[in-house]
C-alpha positions as CSV (number, residue, x, y, z in Angstrom):
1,X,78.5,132.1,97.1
2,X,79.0,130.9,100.8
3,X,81.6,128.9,99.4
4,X,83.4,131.8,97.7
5,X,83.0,133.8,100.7
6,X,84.5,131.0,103.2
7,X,87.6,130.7,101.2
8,X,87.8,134.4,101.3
9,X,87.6,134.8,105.1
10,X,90.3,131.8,105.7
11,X,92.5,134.9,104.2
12,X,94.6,132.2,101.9
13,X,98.1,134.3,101.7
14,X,98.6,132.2,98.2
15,X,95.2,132.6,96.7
16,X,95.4,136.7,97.6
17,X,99.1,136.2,95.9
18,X,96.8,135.2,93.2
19,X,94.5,138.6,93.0
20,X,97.5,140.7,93.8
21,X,99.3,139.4,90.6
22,X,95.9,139.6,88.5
23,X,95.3,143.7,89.6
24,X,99.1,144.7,89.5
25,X,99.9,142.9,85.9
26,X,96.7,144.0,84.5
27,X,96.7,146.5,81.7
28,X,95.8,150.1,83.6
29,X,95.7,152.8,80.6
30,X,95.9,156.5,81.6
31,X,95.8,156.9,85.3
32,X,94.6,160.7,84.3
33,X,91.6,159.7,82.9
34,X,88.3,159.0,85.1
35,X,88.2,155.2,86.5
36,X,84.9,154.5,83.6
37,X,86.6,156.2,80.8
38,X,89.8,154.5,81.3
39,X,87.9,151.1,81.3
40,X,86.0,152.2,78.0
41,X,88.8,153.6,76.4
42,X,91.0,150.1,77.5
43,X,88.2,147.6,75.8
44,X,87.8,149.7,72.9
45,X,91.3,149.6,72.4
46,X,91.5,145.6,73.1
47,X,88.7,144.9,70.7
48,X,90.4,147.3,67.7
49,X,93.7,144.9,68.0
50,X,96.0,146.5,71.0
51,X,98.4,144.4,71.7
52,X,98.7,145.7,75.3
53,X,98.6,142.3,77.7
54,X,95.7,142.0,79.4
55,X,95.0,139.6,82.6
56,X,91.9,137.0,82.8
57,X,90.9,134.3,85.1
58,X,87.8,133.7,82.8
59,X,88.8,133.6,78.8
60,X,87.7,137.2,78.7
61,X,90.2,140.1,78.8
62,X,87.3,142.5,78.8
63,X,86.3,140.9,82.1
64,X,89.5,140.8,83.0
65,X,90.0,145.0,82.5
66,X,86.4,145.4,84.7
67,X,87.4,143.6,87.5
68,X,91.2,144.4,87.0
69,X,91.2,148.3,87.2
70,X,89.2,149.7,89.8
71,X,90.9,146.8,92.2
72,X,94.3,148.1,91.4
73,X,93.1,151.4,92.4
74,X,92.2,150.5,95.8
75,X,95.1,148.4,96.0
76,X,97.3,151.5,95.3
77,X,95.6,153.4,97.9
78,X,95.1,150.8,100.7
79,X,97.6,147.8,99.6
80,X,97.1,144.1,100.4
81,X,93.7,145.1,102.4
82,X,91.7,144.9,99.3
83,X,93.1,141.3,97.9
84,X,90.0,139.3,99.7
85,X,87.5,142.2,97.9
86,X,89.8,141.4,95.1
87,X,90.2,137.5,95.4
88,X,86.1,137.5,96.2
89,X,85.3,138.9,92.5
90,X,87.8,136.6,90.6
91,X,86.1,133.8,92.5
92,X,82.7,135.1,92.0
93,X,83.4,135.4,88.2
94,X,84.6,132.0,87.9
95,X,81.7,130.7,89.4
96,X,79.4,132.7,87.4
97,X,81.1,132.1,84.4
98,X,80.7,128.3,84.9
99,X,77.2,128.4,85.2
100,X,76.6,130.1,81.5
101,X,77.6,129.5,78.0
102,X,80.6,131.5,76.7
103,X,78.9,132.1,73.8
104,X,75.5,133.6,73.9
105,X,73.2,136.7,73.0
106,X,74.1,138.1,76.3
107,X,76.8,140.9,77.6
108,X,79.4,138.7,79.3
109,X,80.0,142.1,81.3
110,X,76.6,142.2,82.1
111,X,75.6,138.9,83.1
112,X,79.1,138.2,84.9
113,X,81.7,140.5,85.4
114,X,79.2,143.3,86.4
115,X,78.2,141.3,89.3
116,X,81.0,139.9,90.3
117,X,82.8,143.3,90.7
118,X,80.1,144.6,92.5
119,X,80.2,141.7,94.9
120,X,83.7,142.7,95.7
121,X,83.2,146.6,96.1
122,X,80.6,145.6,98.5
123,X,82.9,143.4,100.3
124,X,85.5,145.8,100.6
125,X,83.3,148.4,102.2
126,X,81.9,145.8,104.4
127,X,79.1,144.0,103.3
128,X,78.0,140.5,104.5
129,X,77.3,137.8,102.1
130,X,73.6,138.7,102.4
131,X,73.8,142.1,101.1
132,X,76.6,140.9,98.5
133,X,73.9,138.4,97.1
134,X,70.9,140.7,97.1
135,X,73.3,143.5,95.3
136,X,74.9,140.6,92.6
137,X,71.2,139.8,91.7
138,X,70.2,143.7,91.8
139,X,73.0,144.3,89.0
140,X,72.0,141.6,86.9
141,X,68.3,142.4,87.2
142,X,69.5,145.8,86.1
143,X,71.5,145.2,83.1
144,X,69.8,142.5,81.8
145,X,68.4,143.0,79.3
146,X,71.9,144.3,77.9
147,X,72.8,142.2,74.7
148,X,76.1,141.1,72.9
149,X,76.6,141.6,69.3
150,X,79.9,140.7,69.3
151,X,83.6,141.5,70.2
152,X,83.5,145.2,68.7
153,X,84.5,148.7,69.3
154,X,81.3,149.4,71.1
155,X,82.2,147.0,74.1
156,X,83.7,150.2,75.5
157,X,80.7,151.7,75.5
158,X,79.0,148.9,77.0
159,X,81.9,148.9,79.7
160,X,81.1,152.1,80.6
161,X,77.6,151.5,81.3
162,X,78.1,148.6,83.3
163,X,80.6,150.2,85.2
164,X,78.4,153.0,86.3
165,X,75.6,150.6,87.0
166,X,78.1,148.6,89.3
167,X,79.1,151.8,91.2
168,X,75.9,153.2,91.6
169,X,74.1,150.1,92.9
170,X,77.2,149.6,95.7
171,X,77.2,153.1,96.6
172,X,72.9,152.7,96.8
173,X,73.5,149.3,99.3
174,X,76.6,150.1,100.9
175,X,76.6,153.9,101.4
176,X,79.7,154.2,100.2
177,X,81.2,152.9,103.8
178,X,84.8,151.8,102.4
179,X,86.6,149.4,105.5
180,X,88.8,148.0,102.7
């Protein structure tokens, strides 16, 4: 992680071109629905065959819709401010992705992009790499003993979980400070 957060703070203009392209092209569903249903209601479309395009750095459109769609709501309300918050979860989800098996009896969103979108959130309401590593290991601890049966409707559900999970544990550690 102090790798991924020293790229982050040399505020790369290309590899924040990078996140900005990943939240703004990715899929975003009803903007009337609630941030966790819209997520939900995205996967569970994805894994019942939608053909809608969906953005990943990872293999994994699912992971690519949790990270993707609560960044592109920040970045529609405070613009380019959020890409290293943005840029610090696609890094982090590489990274974590890299160090498991793409295949295994464990949520992906769980064990990966769970913590690596909480890593950012943090970030973007000012959290040091400390409190980013104590809250990526808090989320994991806390979901995991979720488990993967496979690509299937249900993912939404699971989505949903893990998103509310990710939020409460920020809002817990950061107190909901948002410097984005």
């Amino acid at each position: 992680m102090p790798e991924i957060m020293q790229a982050v703070a040399k505020r790369d203009r290309r590899l924040e071109e990078v996140a900005r392209e990943f939240i703004v092209r990715q899929v975003r569903g009803d903007p009337a629905q609630p941030l966790p249903e819209r997520i939900a209601a995205l996967i569970r479309a994805r894994m019942c065959g939608s053909s809608s395009p969906v953005m990943t750095v990872t293999g994994s459109g699912n992971h690519g819709i949790l990270l993707g769609v609560p960044f592109y709501e920040l970045y529609r309300k405070h613009g380019r401010r959020i890409l290293p918050a943005a840029l610090f979860s696609l890094l982090a989800v590489i990274h974590m992705t890299g160090k498991r098996s793409r295949i295994s009896e464990e949520c992906g969103l769980a064990t990966k992009a769970a913590p690596a979108l909480a890593a950012g959130l943090a970030l973007a309401q000012g959290a040091d790499l400390a409190q980013i590593t104590r809250l990526m290991r808090s989320v994991s601890q806390t979901l995991r003993n979720l488990k993967c049966s496979g690509a299937w409707a249900s993912c939404g559900s699971t989505a949903e979980q893990v998103f509310g999970v990710v939020l409460a544990e920020v809002e817990a550690r950061t107190h909901g400070d948002c410097r984005c």
